[in-house]
TORPA-4810 file (N, C-alpha, C, O; in nm, 3 decimals):
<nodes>
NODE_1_-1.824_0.050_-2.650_-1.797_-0.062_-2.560_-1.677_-0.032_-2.472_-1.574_0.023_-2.509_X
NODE_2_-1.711_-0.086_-2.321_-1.576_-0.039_-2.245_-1.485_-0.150_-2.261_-1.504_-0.249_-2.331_X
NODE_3_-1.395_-0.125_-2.196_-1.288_-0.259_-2.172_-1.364_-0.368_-2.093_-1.427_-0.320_-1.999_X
NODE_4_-1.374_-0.482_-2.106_-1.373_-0.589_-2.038_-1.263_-0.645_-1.962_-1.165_-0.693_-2.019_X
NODE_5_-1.276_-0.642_-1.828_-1.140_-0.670_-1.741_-1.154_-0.779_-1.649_-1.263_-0.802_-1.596_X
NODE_6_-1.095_-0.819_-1.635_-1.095_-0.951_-1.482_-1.045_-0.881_-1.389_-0.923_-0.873_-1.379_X
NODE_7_-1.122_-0.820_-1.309_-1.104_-0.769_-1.149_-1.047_-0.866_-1.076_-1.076_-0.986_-1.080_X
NODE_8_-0.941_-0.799_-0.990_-0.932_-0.895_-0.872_-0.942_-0.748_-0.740_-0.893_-0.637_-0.763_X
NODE_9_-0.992_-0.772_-0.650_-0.995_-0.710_-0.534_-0.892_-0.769_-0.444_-0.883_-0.891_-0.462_X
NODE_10_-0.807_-0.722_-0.350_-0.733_-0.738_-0.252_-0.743_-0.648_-0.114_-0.798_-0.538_-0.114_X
NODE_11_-0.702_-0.691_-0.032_-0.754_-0.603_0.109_-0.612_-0.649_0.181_-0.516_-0.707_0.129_X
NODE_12_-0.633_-0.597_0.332_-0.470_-0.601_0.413_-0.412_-0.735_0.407_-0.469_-0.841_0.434_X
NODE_13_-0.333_-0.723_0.383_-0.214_-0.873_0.454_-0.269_-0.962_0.288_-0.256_-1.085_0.284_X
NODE_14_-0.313_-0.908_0.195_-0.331_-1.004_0.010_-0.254_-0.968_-0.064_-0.195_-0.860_-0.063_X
NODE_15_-0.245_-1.064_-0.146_-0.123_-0.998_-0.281_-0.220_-1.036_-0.379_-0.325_-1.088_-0.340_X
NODE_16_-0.199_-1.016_-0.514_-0.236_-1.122_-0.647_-0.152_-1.070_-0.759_-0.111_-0.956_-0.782_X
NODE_17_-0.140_-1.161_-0.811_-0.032_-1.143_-0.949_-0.080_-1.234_-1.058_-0.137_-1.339_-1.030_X
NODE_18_-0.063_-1.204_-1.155_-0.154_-1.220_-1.321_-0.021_-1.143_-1.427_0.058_-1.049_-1.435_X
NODE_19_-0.053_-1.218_-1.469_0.006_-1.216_-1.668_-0.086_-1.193_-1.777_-0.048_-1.184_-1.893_X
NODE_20_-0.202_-1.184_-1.743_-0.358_-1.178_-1.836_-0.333_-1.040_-1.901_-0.272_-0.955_-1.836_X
NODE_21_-0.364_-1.020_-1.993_-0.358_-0.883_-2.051_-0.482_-0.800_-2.011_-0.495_-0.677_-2.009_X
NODE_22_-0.562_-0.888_-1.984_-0.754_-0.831_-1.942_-0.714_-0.820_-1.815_-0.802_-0.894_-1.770_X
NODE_23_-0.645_-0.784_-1.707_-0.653_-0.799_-1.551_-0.609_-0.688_-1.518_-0.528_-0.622_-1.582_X
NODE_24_-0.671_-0.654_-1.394_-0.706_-0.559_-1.337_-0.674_-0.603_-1.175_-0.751_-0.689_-1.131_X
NODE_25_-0.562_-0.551_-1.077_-0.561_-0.578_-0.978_-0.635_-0.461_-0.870_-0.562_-0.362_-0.867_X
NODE_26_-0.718_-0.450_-0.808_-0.734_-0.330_-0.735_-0.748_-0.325_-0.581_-0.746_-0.434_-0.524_X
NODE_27_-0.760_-0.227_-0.515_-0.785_-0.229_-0.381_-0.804_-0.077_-0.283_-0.779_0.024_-0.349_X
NODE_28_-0.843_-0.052_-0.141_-0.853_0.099_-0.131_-0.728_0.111_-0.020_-0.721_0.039_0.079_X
NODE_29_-0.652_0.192_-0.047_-0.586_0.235_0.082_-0.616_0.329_0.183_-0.709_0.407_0.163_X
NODE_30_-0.546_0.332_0.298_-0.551_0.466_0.384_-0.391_0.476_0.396_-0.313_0.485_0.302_X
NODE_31_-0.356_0.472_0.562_-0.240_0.517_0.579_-0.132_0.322_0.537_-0.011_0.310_0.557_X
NODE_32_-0.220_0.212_0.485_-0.132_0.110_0.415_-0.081_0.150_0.285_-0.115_0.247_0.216_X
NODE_33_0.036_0.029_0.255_0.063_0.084_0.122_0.077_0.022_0.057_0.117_-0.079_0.115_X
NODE_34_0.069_-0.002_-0.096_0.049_-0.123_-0.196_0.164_-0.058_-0.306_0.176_0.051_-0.362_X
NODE_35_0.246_-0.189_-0.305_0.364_-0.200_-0.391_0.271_-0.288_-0.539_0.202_-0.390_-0.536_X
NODE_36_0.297_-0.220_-0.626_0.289_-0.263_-0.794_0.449_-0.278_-0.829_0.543_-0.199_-0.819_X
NODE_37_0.434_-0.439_-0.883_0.556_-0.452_-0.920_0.589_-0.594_-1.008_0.596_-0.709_-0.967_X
NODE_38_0.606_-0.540_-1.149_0.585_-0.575_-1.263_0.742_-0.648_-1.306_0.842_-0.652_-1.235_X
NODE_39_0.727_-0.701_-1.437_0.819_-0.796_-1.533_0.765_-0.723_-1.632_0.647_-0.756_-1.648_X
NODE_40_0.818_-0.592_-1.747_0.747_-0.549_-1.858_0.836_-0.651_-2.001_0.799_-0.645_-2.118_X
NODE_41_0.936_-0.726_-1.959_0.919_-0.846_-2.073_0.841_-0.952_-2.050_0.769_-1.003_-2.136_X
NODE_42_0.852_-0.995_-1.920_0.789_-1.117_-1.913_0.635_-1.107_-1.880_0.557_-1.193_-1.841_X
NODE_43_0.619_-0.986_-1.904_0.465_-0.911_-1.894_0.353_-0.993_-1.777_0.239_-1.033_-1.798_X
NODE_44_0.427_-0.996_-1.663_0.372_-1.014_-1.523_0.340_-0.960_-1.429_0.438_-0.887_-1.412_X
NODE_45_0.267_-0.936_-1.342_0.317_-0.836_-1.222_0.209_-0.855_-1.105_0.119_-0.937_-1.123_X
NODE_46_0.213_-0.784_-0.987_0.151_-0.813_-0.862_0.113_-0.680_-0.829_0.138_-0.576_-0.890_X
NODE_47_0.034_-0.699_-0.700_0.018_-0.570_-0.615_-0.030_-0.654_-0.476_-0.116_-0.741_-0.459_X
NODE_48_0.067_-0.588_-0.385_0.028_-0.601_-0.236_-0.056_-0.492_-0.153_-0.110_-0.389_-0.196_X
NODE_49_-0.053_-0.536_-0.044_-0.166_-0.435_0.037_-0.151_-0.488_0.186_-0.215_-0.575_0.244_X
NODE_50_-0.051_-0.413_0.228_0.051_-0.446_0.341_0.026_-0.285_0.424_0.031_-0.173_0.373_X
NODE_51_-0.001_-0.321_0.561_0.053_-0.195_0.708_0.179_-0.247_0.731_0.189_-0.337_0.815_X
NODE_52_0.262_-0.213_0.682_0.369_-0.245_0.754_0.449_-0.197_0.864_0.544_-0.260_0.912_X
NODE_53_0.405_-0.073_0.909_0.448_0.009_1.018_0.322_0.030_1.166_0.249_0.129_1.163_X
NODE_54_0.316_-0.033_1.241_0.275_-0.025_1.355_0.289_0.008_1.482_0.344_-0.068_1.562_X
NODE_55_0.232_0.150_1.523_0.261_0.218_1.621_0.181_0.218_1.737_0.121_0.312_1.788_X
NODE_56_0.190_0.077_1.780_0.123_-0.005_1.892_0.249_-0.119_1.942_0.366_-0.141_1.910_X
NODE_57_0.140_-0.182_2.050_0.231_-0.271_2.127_0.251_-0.402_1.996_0.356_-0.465_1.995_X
NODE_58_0.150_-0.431_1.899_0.212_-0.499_1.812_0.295_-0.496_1.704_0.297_-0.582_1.616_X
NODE_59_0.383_-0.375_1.710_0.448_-0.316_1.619_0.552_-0.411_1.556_0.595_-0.391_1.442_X
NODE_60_0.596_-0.526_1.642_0.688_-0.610_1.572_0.616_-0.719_1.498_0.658_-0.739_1.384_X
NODE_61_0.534_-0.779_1.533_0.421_-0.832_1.445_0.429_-0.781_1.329_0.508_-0.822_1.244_X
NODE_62_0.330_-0.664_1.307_0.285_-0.562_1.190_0.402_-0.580_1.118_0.412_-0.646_1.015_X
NODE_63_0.521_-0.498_1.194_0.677_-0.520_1.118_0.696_-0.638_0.977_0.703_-0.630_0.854_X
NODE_64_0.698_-0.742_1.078_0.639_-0.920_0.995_0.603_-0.935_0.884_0.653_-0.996_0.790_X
NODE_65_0.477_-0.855_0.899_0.386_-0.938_0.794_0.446_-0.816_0.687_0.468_-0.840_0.569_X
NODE_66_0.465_-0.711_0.737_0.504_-0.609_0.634_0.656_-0.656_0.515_0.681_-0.613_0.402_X
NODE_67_0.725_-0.751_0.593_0.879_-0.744_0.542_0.801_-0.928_0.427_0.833_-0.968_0.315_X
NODE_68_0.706_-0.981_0.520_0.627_-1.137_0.419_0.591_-1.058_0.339_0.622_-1.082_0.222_X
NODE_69_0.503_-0.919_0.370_0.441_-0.903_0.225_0.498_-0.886_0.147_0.473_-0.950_0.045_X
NODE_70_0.606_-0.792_0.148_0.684_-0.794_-0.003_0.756_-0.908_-0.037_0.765_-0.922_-0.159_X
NODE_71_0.816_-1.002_0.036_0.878_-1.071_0.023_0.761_-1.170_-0.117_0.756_-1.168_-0.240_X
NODE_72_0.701_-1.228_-0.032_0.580_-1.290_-0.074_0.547_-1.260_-0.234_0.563_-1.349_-0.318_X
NODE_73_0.495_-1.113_-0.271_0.470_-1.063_-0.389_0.612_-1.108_-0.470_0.592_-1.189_-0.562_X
NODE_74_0.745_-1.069_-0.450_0.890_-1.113_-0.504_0.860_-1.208_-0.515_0.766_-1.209_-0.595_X
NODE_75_0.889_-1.323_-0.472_0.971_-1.434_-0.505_0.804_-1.497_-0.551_0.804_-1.604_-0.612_X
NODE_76_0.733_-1.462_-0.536_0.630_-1.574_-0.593_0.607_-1.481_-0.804_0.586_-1.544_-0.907_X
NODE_77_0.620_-1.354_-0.792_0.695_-1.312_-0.938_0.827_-1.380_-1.016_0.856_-1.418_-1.129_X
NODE_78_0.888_-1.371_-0.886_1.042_-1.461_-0.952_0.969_-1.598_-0.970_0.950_-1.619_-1.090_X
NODE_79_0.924_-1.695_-0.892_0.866_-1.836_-0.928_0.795_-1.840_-1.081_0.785_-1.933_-1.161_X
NODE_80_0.767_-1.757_-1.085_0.649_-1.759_-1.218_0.727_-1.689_-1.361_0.685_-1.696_-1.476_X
NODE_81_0.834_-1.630_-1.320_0.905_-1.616_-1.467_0.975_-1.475_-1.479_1.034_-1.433_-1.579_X
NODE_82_0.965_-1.440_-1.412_1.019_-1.300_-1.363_1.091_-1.287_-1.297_1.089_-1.330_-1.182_X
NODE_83_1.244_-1.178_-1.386_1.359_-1.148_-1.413_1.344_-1.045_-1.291_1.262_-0.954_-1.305_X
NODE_84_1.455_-1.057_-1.114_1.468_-0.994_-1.090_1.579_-0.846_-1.129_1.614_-0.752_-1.058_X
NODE_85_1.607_-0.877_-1.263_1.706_-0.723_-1.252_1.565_-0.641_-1.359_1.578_-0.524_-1.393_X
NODE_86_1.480_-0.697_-1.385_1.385_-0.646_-1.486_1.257_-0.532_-1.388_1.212_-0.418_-1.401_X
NODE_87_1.242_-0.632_-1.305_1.158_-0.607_-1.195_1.135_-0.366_-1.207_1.213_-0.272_-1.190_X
NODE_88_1.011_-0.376_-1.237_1.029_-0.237_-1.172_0.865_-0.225_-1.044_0.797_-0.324_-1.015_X
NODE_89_0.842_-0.112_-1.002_0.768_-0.088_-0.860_0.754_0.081_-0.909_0.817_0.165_-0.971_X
NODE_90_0.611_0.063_-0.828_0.510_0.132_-0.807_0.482_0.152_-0.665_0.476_0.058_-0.586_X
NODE_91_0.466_0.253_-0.637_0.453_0.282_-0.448_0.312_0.359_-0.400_0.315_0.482_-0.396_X
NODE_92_0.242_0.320_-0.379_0.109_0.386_-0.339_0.043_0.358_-0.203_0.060_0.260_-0.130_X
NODE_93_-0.059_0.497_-0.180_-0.061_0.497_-0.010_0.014_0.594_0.078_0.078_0.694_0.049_X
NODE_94_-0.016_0.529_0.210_0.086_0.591_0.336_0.017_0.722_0.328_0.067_0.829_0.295_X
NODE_95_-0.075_0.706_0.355_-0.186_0.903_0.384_-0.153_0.892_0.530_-0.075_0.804_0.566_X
NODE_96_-0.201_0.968_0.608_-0.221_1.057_0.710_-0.343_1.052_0.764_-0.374_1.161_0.812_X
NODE_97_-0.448_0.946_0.780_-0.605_0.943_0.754_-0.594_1.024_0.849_-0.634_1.129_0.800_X
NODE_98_-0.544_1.059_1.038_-0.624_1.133_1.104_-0.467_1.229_1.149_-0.356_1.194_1.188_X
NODE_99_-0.522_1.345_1.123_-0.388_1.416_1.112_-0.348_1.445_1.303_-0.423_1.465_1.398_X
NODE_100_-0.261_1.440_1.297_-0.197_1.424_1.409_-0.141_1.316_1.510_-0.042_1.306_1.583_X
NODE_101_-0.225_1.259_1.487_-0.272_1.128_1.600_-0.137_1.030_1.508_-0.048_1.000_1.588_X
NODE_102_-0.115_0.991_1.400_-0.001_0.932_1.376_0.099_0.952_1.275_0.069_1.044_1.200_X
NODE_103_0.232_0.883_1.243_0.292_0.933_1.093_0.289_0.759_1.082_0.405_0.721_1.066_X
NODE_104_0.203_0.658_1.086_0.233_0.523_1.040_0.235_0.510_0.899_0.312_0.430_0.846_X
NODE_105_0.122_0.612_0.807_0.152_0.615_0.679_0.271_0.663_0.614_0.311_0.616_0.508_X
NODE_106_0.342_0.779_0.691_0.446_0.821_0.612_0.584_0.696_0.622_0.676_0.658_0.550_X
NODE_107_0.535_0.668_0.742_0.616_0.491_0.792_0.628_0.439_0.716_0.737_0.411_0.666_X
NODE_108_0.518_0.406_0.677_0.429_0.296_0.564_0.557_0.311_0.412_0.640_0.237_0.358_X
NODE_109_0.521_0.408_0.399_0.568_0.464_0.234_0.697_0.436_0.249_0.754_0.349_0.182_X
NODE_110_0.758_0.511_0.345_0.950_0.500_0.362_1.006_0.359_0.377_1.104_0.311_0.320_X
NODE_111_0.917_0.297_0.474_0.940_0.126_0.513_0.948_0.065_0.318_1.062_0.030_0.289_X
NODE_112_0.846_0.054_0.203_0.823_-0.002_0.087_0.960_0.095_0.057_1.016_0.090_0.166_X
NODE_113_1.010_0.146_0.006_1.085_0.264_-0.096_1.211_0.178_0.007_1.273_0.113_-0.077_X
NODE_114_1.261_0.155_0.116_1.353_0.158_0.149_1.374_0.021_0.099_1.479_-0.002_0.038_X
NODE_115_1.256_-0.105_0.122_1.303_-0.211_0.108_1.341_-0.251_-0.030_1.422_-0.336_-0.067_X
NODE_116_1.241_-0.146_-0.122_1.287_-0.182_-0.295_1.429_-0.147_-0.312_1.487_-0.215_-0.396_X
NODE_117_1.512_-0.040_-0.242_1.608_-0.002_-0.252_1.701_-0.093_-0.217_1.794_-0.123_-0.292_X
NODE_118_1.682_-0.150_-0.088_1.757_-0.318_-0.083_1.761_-0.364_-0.175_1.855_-0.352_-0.253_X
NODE_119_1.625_-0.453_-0.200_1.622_-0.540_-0.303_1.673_-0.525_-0.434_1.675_-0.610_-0.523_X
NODE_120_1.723_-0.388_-0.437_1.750_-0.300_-0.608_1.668_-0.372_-0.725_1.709_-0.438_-0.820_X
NODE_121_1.536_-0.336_-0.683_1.399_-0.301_-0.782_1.358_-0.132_-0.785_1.322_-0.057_-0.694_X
NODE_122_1.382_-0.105_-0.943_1.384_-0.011_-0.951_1.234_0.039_-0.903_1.131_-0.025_-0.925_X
NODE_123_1.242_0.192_-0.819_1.095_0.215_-0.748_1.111_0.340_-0.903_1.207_0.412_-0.931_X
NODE_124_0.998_0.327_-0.966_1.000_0.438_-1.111_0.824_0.510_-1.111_0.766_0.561_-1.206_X
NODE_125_0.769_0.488_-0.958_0.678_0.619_-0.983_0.540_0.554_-0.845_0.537_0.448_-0.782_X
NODE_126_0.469_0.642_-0.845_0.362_0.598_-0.725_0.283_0.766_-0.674_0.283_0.876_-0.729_X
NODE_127_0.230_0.721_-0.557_0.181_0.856_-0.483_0.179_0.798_-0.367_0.124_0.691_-0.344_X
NODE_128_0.256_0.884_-0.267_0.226_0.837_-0.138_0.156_0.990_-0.053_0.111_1.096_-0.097_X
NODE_129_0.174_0.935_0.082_0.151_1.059_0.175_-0.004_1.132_0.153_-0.096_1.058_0.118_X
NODE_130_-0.030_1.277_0.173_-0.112_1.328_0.191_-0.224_1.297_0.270_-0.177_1.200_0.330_X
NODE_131_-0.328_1.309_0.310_-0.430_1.279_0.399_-0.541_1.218_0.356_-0.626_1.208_0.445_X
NODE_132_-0.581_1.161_0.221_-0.667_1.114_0.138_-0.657_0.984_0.142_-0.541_0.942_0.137_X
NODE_133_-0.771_0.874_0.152_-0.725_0.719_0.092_-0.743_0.772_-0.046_-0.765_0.888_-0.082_X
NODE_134_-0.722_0.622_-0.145_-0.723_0.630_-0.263_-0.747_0.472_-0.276_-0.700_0.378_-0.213_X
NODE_135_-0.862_0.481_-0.408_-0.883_0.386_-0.464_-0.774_0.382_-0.573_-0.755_0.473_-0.654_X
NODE_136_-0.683_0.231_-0.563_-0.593_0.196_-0.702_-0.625_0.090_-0.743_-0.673_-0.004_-0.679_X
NODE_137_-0.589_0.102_-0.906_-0.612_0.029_-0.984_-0.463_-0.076_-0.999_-0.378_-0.048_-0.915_X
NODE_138_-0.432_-0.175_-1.082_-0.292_-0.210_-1.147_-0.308_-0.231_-1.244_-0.431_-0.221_-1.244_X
NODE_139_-0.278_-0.261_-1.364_-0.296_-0.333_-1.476_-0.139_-0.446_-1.457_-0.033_-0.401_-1.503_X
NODE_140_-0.139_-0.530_-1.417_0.006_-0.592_-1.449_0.090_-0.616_-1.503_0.208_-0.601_-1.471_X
NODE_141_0.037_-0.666_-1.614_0.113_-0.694_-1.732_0.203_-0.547_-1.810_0.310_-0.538_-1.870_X
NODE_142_0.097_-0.450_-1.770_0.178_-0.317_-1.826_0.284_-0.208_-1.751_0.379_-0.138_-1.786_X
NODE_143_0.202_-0.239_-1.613_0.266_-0.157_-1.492_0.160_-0.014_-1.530_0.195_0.099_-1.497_X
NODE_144_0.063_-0.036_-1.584_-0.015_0.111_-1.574_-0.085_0.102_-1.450_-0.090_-0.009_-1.398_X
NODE_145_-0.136_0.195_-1.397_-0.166_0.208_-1.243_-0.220_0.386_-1.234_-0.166_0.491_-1.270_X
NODE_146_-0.405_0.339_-1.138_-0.463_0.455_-1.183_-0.477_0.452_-1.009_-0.459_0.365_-0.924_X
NODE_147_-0.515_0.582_-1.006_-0.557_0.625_-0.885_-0.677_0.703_-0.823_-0.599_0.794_-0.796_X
NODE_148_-0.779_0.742_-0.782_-0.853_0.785_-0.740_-0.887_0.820_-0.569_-0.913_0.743_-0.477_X
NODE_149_-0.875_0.972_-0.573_-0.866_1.026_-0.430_-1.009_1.008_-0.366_-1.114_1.014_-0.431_X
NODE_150_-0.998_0.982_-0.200_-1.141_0.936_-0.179_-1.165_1.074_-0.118_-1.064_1.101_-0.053_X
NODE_151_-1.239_1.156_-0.113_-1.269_1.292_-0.066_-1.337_1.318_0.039_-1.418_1.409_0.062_X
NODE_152_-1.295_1.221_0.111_-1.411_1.229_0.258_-1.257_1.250_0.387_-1.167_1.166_0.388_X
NODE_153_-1.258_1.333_0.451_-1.123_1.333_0.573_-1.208_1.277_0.696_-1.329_1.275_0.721_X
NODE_154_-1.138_1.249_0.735_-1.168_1.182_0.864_-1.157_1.274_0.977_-1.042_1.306_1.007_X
NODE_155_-1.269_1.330_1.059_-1.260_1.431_1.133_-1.241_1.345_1.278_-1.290_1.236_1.308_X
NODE_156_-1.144_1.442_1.367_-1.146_1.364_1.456_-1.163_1.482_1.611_-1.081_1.572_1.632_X
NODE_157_-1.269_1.457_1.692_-1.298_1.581_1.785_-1.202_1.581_1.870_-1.149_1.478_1.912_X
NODE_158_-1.169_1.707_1.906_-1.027_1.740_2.008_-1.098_1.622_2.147_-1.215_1.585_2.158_X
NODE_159_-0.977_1.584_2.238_-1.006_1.522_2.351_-1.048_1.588_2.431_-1.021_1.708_2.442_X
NODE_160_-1.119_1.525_2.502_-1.193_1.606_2.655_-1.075_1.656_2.749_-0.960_1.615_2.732_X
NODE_161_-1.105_1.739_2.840_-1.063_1.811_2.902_-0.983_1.703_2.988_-1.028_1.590_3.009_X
NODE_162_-0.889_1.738_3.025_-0.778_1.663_3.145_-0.876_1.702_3.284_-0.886_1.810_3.342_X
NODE_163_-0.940_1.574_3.310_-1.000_1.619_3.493_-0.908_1.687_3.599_-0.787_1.671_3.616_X
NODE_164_-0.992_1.764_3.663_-0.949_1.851_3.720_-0.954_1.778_3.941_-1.010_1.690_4.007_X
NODE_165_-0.878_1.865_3.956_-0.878_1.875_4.112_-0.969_1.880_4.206_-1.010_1.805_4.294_X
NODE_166_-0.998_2.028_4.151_-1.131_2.084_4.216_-1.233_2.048_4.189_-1.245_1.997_4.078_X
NODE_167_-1.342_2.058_4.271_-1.453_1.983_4.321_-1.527_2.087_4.275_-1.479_2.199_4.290_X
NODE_168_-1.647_2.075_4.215_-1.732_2.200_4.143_-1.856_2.151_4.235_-1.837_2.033_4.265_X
NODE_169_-1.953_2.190_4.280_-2.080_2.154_4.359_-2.163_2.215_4.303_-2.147_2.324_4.249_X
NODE_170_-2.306_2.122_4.312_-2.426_2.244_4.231_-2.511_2.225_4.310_-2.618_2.285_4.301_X
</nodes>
């Protein structure tokens, strides 16, 4: 018999947080990044699924929701019984989906790691970077946290030629 778990799925701009010992938070990343971040006395914890780095004209927006999301996952942990000096984090995400074209994931990763470092929640393990999404798991209550690389890259064809001057006739 396998484990029996209570899934929760989450996608961009969601959090969810559980104390259940059966729960299972999950979700897929690319170049976003999902903070796991647990109470291992008060055996609680969350996972977000935040872009927080946007390298467009809505970049201060994106910014936003990136600095709510964590915020959001915190204090709604602290509401529910959870000791911020207890608090530890998990960092996952921030790939590279199309290589060249941006670094918003490596953004991604540095933006979470910098803000736990504010907040002084200890950051004690994750995977970021590389060019792969990944399916993650959370378990909350434990802070265990699985990962699975998605093995498909995202090919992207060089751009067309810069038009030219000259007039070609046929």
């Amino acid at each position: 018999m396998g484990e029996s778990l209570v899934r929760t799925y989450i996608s961009q701009g969601e959090y969810a947080i559980s104390d259940r010992e059966d729960a299972v938070i999950a979700t897929l990343l690319g170049s976003c990044v999902s903070a796991c971040i647990w109470d291992p006395v008060r055996k609680i914890g969350g996972m977000n699924h935040v872009l927080f780095v946007d390298e467009t004209q809505n970049a201060a927006n994106q910014f936003g929701h990136g600095v709510n999301g964590m915020e959001l996952l915190i204090n709604n942990l602290l509401r529910q019984g959870a000791q911020r000096g207890r608090l530890r984090a998990k960092v996952f995400g921030g790939a590279s989906m199309i290589a060249g074209l941006s670094s918003a994931g490596e953004k991604n990763g540095q933006f979470v790691v910098d803000f736990l470092a504010r907040e002084e929640i200890a950051h004690v393990g994750g995977d970021l970077g590389g060019t792969l999404a990944r399916r993650l798991e959370f378990w909350p209550t434990s802070g265990r946290a699985r990962i699975k690389l998605v093995n498909k890259k995202v090919e992207v064809a060089p751009p067309p030629p810069a038009p030219s001057s000259e007039l070609e006739l046929f």
